[in-house]
DRENVEX-312541 format. One record per residue: residue number from 1; residue in three letters; x, y negated, z of N, C-alpha, C, O, CB in turn. Coordinates in pm, whole numbers, plus 50000, padded with zeros to 5 digits. Atoms other than C-alpha are relative to their C-alpha. Glycine has a CB too. Example, Ala and Ser with C-alpha at 12.3 -4.5 7.8 and 13.67 -1.06 7.14 Angstrom:
BEGIN
(1,ALA,(50089,50119,50000),(51230,50450,50780),(50090,49880,50000),(50194,49882,50066),(49901,49997,50125))
(2,SER,(49918,50119,49994),(51367,50106,50714),(49923,49891,50073),(49974,49780,50090),(50041,49954,49858))
% end
This chain:
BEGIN
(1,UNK,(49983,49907,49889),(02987,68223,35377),(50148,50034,50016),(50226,50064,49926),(49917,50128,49978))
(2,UNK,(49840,49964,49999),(03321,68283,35534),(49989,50135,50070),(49902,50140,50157),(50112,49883,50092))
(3,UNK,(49952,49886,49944),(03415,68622,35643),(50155,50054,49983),(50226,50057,49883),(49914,50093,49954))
(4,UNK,(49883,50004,49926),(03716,68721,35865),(50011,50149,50022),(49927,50210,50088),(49996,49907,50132))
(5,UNK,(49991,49875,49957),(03830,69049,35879),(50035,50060,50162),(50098,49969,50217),(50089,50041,49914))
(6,UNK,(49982,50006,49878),(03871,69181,36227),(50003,50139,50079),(49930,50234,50051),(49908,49915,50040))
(7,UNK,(49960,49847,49928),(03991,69471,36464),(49947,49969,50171),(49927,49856,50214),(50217,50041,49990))
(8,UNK,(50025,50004,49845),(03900,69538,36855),(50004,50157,50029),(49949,50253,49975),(49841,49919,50049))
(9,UNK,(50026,49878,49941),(03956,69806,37040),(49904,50076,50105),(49886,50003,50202),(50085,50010,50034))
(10,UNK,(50082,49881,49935),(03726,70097,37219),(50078,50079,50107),(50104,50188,50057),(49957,50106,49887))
(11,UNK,(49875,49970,49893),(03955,70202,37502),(50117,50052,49910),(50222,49988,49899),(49959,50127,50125))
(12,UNK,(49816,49968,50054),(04232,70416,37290),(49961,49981,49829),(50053,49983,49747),(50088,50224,50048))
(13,UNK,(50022,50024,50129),(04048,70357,36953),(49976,49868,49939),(49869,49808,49944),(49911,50068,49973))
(14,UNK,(50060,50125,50157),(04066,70063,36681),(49934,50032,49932),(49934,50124,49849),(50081,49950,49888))
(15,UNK,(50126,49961,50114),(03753,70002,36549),(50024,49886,49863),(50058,49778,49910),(49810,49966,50087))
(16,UNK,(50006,50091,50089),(03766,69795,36221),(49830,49912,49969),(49724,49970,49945),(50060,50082,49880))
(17,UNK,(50135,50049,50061),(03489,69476,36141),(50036,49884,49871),(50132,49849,49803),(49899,49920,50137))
(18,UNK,(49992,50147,50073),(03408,69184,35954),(49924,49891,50056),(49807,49919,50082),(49951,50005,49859))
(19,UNK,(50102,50098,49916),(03265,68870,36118),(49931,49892,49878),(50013,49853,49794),(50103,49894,50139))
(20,UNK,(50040,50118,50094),(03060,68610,35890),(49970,49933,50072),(49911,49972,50173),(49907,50003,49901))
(21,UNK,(50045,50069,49957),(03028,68284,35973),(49937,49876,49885),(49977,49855,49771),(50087,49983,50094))
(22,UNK,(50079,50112,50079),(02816,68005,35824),(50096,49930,49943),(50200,49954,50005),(49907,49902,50082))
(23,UNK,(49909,50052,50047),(03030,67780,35598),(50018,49831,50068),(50112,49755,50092),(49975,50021,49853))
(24,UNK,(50016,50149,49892),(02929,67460,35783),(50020,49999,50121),(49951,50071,50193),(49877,49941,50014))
(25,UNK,(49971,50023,49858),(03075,67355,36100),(49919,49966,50135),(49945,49973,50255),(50070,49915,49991))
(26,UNK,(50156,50055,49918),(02699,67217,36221),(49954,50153,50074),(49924,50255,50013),(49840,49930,49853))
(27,UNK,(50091,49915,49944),(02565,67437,36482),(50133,50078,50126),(50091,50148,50218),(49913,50116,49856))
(28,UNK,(49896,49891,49943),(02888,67609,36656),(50017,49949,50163),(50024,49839,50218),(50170,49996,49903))
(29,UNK,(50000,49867,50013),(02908,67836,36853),(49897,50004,49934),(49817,49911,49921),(50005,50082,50108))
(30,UNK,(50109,49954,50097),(02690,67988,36645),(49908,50120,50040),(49964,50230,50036),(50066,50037,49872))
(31,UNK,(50068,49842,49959),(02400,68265,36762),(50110,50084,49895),(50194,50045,49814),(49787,50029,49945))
(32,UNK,(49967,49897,50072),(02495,68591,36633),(49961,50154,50000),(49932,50209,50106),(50105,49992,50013))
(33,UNK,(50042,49913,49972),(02414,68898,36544),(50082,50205,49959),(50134,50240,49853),(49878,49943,49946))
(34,UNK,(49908,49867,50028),(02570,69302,36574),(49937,50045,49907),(49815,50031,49906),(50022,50112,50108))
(35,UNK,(50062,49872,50095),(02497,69529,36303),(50072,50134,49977),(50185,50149,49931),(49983,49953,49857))
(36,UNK,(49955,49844,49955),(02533,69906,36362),(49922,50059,49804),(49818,50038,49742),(49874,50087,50219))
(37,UNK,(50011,49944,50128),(02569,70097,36013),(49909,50201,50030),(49901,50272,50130),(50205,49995,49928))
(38,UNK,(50065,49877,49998),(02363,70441,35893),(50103,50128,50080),(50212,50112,50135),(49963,50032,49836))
(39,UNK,(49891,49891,49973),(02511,70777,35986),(50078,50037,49939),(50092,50066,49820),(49975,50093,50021))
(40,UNK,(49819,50001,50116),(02870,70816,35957),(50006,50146,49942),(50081,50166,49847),(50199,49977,50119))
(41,UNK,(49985,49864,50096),(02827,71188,35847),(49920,49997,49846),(49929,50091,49767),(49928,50138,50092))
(42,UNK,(50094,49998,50118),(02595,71096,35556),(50039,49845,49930),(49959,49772,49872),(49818,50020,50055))
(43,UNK,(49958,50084,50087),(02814,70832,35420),(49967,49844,50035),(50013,49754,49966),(49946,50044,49878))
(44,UNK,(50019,50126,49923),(02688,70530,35631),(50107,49925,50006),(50211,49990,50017),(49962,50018,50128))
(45,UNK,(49891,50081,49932),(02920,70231,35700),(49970,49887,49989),(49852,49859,49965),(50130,50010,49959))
(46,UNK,(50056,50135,49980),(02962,69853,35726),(49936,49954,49857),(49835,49884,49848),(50121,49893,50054))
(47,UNK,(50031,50067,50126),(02933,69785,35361),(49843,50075,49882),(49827,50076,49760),(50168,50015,49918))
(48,UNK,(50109,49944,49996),(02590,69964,35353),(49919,49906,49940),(49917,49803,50008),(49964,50043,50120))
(49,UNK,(50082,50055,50047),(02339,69807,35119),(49890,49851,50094),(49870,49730,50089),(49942,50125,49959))
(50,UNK,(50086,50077,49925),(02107,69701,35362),(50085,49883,50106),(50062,49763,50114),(49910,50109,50081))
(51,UNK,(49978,50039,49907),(02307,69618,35629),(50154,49880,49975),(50223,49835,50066),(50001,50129,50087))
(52,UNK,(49936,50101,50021),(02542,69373,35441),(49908,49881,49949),(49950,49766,49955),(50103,50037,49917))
(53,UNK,(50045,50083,50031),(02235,69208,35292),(49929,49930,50138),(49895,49812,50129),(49931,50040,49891))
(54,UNK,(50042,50068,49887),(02106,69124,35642),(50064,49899,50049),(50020,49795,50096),(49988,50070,50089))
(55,UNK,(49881,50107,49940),(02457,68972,35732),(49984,49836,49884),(49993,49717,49913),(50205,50102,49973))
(56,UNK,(50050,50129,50076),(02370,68740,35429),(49948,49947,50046),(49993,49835,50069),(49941,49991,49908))
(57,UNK,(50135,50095,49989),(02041,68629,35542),(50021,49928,50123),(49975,49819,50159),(49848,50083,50008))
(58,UNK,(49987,50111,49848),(02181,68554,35898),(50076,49918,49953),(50006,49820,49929),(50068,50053,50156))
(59,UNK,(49915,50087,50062),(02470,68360,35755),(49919,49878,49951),(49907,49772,50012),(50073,50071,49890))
(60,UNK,(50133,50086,50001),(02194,68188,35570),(49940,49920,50023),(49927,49818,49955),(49944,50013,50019))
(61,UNK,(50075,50066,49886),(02000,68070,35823),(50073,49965,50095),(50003,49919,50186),(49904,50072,50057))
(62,UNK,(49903,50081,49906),(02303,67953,36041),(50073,50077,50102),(50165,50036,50173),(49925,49896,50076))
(63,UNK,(49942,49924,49906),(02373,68242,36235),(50143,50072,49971),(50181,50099,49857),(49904,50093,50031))
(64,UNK,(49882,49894,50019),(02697,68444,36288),(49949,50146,49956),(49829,50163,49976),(50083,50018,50146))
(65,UNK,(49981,49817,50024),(02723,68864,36171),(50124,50033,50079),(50202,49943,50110),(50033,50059,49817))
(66,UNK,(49920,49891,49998),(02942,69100,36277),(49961,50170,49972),(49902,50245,50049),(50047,49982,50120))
(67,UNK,(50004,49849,50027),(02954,69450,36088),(50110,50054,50035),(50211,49985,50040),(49979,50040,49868))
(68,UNK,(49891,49902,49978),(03175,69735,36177),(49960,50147,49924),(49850,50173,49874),(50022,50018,50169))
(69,UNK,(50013,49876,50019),(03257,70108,36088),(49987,50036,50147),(50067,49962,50204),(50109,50063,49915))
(70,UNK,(50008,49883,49903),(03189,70321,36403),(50120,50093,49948),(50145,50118,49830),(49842,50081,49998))
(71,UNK,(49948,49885,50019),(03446,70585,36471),(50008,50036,49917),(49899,50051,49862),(49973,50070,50038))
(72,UNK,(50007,49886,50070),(03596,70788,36217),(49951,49925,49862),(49933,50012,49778),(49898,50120,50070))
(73,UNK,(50123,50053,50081),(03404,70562,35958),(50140,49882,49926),(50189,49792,49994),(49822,49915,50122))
(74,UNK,(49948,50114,50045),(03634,70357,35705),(50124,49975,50043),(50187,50073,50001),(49928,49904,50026))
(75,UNK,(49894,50028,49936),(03947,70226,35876),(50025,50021,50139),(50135,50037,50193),(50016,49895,49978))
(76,UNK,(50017,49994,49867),(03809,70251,36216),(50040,50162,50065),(49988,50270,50038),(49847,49953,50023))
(77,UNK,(49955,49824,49950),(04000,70557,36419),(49926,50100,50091),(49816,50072,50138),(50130,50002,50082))
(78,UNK,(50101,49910,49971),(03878,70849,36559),(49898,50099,49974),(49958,50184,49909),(49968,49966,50027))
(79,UNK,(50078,49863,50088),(03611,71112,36454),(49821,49954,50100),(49799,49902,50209),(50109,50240,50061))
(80,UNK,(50110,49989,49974),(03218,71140,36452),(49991,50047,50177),(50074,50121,50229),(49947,50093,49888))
(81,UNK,(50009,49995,49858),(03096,71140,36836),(49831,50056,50057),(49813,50047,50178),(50042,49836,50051))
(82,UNK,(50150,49962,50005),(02717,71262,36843),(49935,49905,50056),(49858,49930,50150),(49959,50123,50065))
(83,UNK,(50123,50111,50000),(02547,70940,36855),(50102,49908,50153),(50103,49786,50172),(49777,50097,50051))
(84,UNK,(50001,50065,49856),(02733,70908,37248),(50122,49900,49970),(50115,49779,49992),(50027,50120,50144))
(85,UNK,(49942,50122,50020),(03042,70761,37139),(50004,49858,49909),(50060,49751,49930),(50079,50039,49992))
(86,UNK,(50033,50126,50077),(02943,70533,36882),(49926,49873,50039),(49931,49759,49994),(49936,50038,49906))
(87,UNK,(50070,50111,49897),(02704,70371,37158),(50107,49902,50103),(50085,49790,50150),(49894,50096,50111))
(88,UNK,(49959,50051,49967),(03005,70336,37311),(50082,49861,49950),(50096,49750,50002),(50021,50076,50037))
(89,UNK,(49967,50092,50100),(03180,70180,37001),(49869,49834,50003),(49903,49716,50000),(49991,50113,49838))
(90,UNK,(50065,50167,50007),(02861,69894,37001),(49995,49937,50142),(49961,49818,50147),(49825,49993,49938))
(91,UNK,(49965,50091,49873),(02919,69801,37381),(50115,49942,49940),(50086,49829,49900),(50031,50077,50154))
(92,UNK,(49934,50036,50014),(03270,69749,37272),(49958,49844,49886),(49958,49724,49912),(50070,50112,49984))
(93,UNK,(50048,50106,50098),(03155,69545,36962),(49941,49885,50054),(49975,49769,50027),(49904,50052,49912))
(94,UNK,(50099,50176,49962),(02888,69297,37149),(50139,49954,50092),(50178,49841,50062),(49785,50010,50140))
(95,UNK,(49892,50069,49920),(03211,69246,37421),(50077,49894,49936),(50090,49775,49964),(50094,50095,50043))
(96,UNK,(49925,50100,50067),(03441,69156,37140),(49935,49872,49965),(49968,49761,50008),(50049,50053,49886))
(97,UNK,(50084,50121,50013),(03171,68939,36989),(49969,49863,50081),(49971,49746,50040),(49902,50046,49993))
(98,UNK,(50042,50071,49855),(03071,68779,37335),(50132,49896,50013),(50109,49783,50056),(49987,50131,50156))
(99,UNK,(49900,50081,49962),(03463,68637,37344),(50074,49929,49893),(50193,49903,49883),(50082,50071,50072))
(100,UNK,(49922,50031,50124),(03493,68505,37018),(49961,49846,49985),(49842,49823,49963),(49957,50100,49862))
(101,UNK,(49985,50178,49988),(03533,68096,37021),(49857,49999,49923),(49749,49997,49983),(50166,49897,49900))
(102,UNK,(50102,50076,50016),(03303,68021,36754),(49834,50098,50007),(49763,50098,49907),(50037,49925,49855))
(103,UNK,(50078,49904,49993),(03019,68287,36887),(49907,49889,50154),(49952,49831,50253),(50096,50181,50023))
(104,UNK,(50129,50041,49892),(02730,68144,37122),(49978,50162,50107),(49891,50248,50091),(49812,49956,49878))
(105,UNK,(50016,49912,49890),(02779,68392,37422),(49836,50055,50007),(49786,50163,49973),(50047,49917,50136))
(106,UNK,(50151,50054,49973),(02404,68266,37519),(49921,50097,49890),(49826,50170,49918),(49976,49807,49964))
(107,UNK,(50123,49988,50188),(02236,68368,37149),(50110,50161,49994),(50227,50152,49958),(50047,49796,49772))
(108,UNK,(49985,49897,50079),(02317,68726,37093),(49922,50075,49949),(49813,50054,50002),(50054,50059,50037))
(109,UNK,(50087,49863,50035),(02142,69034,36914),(50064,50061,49969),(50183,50039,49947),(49904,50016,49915))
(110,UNK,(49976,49852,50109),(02150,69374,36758),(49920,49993,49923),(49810,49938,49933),(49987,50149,50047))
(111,UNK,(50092,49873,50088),(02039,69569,36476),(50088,50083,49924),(50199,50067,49873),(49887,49941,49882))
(112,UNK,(49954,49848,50074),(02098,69888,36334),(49913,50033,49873),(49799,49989,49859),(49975,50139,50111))
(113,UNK,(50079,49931,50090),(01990,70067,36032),(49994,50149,50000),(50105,50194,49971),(50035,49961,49883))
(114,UNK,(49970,49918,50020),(01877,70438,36046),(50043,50019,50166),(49996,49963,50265),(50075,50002,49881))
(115,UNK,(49943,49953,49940),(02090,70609,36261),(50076,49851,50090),(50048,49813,50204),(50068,50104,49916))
(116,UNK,(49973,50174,49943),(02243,70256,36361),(49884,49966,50094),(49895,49956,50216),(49993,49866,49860))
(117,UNK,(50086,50047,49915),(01903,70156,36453),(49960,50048,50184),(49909,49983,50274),(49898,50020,49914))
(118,UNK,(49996,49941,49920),(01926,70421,36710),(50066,49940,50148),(50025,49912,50260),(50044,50093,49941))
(119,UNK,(49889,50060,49916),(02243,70298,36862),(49950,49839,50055),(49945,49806,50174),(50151,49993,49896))
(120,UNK,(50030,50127,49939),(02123,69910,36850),(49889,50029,50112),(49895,50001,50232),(49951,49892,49887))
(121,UNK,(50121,50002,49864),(01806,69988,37040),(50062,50009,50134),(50063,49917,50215),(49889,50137,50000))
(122,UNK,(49909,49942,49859),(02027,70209,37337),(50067,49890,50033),(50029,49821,50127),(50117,50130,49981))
(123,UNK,(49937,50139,49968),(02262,69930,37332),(49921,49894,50001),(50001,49830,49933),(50097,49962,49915))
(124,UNK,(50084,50096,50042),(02018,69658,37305),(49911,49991,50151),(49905,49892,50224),(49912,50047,49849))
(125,UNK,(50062,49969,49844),(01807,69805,37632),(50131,49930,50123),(50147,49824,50183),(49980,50220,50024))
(126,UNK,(49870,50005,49883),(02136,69858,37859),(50078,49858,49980),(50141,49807,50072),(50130,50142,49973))
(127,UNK,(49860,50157,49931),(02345,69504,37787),(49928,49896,50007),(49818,49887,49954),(50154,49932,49884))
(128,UNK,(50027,50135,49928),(02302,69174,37936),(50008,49907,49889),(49964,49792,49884),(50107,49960,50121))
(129,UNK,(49949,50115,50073),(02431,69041,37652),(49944,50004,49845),(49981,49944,49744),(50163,50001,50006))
(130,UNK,(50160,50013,50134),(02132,69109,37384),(49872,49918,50023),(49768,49957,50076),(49912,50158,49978))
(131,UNK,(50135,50052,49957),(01893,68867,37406),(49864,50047,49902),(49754,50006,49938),(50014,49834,49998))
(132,UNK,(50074,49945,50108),(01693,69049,37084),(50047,50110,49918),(50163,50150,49927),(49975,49906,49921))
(133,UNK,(49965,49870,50014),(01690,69341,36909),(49913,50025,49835),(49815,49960,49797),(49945,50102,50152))
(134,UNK,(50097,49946,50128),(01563,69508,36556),(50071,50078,49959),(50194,50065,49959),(49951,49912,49884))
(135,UNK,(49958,49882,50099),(01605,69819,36363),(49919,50021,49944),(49799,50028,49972),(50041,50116,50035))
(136,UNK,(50079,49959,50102),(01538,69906,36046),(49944,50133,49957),(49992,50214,50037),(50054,49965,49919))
(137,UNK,(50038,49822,49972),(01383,70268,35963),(50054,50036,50105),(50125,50135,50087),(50052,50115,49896))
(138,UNK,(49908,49949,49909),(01526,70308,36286),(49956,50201,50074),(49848,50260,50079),(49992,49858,50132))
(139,UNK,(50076,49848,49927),(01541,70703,36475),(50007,49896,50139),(50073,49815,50205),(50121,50207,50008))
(140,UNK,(50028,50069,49772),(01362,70623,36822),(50033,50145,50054),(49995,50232,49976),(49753,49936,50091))
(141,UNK,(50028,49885,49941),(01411,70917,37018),(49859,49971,50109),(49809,49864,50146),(50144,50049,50073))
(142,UNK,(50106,49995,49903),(01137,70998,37246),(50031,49940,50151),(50102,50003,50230),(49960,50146,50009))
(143,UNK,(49990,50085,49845),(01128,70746,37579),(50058,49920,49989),(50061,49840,50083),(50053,50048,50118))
(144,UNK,(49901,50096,49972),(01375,70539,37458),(49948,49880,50025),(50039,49803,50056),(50092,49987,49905))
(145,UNK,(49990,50129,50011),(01195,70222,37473),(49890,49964,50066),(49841,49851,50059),(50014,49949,49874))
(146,UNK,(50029,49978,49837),(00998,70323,37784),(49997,49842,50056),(49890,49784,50077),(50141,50104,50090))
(147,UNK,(49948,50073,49852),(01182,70029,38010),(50053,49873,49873),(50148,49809,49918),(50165,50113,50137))
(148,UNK,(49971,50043,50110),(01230,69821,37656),(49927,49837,50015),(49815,49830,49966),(49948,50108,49884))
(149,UNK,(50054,50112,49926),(01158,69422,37805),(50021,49843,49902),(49967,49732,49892),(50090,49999,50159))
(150,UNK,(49970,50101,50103),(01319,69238,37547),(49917,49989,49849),(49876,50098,49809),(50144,50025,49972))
(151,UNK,(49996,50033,50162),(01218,69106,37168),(49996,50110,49956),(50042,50170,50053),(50115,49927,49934))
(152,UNK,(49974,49914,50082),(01221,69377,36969),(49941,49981,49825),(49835,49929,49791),(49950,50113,50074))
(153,UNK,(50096,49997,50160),(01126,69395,36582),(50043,50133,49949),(50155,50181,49967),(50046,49862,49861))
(154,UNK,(50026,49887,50066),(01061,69688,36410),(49983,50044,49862),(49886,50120,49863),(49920,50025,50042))
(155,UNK,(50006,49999,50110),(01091,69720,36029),(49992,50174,49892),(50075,50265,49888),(50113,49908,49990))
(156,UNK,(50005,49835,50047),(00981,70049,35821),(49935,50002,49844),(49841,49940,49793),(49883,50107,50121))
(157,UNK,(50066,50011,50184),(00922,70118,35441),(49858,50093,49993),(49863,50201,50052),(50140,50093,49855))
(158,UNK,(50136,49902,50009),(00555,70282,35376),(50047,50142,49937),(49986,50246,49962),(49870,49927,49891))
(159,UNK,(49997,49870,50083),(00708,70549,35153),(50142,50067,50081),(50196,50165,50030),(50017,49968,49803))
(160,UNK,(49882,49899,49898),(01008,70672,35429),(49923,50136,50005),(49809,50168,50039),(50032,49935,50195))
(161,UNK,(50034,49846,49982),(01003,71025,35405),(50094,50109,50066),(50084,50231,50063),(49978,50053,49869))
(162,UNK,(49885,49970,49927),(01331,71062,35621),(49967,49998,50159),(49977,50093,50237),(50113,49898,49959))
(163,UNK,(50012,50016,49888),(01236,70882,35927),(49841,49979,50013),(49796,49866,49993),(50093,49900,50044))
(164,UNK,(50144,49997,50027),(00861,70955,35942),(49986,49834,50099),(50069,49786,50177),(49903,50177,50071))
(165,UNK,(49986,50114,49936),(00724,70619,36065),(49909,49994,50102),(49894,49898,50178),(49992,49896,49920))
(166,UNK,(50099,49990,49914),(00445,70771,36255),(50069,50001,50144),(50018,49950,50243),(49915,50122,49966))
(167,UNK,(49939,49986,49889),(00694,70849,36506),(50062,49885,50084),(50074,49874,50206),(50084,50081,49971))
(168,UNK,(49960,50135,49958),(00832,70512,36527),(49896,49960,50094),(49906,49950,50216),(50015,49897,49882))
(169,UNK,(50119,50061,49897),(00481,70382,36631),(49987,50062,50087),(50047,50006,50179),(49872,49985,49965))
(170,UNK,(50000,49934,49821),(00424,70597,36931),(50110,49980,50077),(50095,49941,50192),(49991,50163,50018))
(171,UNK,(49927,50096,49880),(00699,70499,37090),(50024,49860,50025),(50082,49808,50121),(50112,50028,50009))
(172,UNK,(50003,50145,49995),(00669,70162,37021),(49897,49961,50110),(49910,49865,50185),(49964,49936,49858))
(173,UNK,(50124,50032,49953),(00308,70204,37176),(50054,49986,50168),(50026,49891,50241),(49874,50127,49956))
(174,UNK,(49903,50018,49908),(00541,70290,37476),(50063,49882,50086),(50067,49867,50208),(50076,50039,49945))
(175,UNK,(49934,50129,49920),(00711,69972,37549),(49862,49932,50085),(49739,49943,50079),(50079,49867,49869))
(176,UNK,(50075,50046,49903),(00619,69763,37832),(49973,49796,49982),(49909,49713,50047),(50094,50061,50147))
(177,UNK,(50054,50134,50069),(00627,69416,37620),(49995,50058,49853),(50071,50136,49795),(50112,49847,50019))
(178,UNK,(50067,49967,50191),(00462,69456,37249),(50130,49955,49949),(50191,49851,49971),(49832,49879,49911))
(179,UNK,(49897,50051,50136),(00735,69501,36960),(49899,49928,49902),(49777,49915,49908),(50084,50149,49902))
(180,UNK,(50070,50098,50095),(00675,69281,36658),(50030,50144,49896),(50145,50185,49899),(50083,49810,49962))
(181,UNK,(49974,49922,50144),(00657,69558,36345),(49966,49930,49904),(49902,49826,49908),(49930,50125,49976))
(182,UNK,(50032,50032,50135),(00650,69535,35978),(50035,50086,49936),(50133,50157,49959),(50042,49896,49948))
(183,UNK,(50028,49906,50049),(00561,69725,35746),(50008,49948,49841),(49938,49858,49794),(49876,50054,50061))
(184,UNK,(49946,50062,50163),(00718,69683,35358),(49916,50101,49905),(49961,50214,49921),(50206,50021,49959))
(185,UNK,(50114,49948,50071),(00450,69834,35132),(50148,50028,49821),(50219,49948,49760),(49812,49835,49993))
(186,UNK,(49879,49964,50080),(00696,70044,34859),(50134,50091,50029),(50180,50186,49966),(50045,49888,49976))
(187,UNK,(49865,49992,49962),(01009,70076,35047),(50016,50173,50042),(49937,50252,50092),(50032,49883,50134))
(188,UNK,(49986,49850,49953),(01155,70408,35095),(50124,49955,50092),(50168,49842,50111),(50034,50135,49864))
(189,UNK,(49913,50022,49907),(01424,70514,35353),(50112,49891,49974),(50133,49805,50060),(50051,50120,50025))
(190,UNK,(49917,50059,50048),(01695,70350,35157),(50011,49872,49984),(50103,49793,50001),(50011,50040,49922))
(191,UNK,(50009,50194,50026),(01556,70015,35068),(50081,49963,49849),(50101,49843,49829),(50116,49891,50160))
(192,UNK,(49940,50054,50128),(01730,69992,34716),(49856,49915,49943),(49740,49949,49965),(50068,50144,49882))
(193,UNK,(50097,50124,50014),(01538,69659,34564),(49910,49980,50090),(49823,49905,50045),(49927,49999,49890))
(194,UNK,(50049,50128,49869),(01377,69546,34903),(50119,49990,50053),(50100,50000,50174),(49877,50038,50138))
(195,UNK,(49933,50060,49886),(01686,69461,35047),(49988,49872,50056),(49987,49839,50175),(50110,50006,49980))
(196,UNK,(50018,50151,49956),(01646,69102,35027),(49876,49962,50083),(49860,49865,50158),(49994,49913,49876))
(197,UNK,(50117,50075,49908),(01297,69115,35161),(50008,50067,50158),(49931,50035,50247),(49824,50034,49924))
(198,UNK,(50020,49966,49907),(01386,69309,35426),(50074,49949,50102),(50044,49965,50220),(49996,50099,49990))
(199,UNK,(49867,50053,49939),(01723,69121,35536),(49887,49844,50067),(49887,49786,50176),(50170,49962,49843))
(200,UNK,(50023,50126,49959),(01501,68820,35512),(49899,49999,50122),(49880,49901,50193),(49953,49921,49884))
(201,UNK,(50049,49985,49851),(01283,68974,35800),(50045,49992,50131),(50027,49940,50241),(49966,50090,50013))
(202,UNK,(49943,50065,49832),(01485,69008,36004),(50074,49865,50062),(50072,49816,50175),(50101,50088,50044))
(203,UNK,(49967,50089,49964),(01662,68743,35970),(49940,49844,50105),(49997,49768,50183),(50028,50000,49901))
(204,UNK,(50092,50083,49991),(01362,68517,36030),(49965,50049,50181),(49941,49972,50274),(49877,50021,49864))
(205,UNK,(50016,49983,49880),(01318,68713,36334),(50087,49946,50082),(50060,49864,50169),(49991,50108,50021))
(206,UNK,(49874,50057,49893),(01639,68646,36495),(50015,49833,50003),(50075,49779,50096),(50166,50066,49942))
(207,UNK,(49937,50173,49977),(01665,68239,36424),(49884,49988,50084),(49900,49906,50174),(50016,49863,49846))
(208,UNK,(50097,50019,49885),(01313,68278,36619),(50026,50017,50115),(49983,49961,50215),(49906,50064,49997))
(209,UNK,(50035,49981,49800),(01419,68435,36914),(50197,49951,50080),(50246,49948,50193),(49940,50282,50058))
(210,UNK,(49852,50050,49973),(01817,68306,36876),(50003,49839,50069),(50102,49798,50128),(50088,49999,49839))
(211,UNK,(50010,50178,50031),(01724,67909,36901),(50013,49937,49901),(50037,49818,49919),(50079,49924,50053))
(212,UNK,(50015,50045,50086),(01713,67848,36572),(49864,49946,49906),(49882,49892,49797),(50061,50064,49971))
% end
């Protein structure tokens, strides 16, 4: 796996990422996929358990990553934004992504974890340039996924006692094409020892709905 460290800016803010790409030249451009980290007030960022073992599993399986800090988060400038600017931070992110040589325009996704998951969904609805979508324990707010037309996957530990998961499902019931869920029998909010099985969900999801 190669990973490239990497900056882009948010109109007056530098956000800091990292891009992974597959080590083999077979396949390029390469799908790819965003990953939005937990909440930056509760210690969230790119190098987040979960959300670096996901960038593995896409790598993996042939796809591109890109993680970042959000705002305020790590190297990236600026200060916590209540959920609104950090949505803005992952438009910026899929843009940069979208213009990056060895990146498959065509083949994009999100996912978030947590508080992330939040952001990928919002972002994930609104751009052109998500063809799929997944969050892990993600917060749904209420309606968000209403008008929700794309892919989606849905991933939740049985023993979350953060992001109740009952809540997840009712708005899932919501959408107007069926999400795919799964349900990790064990897992609490955190995911310490399922990461790998959970990275490898999604992963599996995305080479499905990427062209892989």
């Amino acid at each position: 796996m190669q990973e490239i460290k990497v900056s882009f800016n948010n109109q007056n803010l530098q956000l800091e990422g990292c891009l992974a790409l597959p080590e083999s030249p077979e396949g390029r451009p390469y799908p790819a996929v965003l990953l939005c980290h937990p909440h930056p007030l509760y210690g969230g960022n790119m190098d987040n358990n979960v959300i670096v073992a996901v960038s593995r599993a896409l790598v993996g399986r042939g796809m591109a990553s890109l993680r970042f800090n959000f705002r305020g988060v790590g190297n990236s400038e600026g200060s916590f934004a209540e959920g609104v600017g950090e949505l803005d931070d992952a438009y910026s992110a899929l843009a940069f992504l979208s213009e990056r040589e060895e990146i498959d325009k065509e083949r994009i996704g999100i996912l978030g974890y947590s508080f992330g998951g939040m952001i990928a969904l919002s972002a994930g609805i609104e751009c052109a340039l998500v063809k799929a979508m997944a969050g892990i324990s993600p917060v749904v707010p209420s309606g968000l996924l209403t008008d929700c037309s794309k892919p989606a996957l849905f991933i939740y530990g049985t023993e979350d006692d953060f992001v109740p998961p009952s809540i997840m499902l009712q708005e899932i019931k919501k959408m107007s094409v069926p999400g795919e869920v799964e349900a990790i029998a064990g897992a609490d909010h955190f995911w310490w020892g399922y990461e790998k099985e959970v990275a490898e969900k999604a992963a599996g999801f995305f080479a499905g709905h990427l062209g892989l």
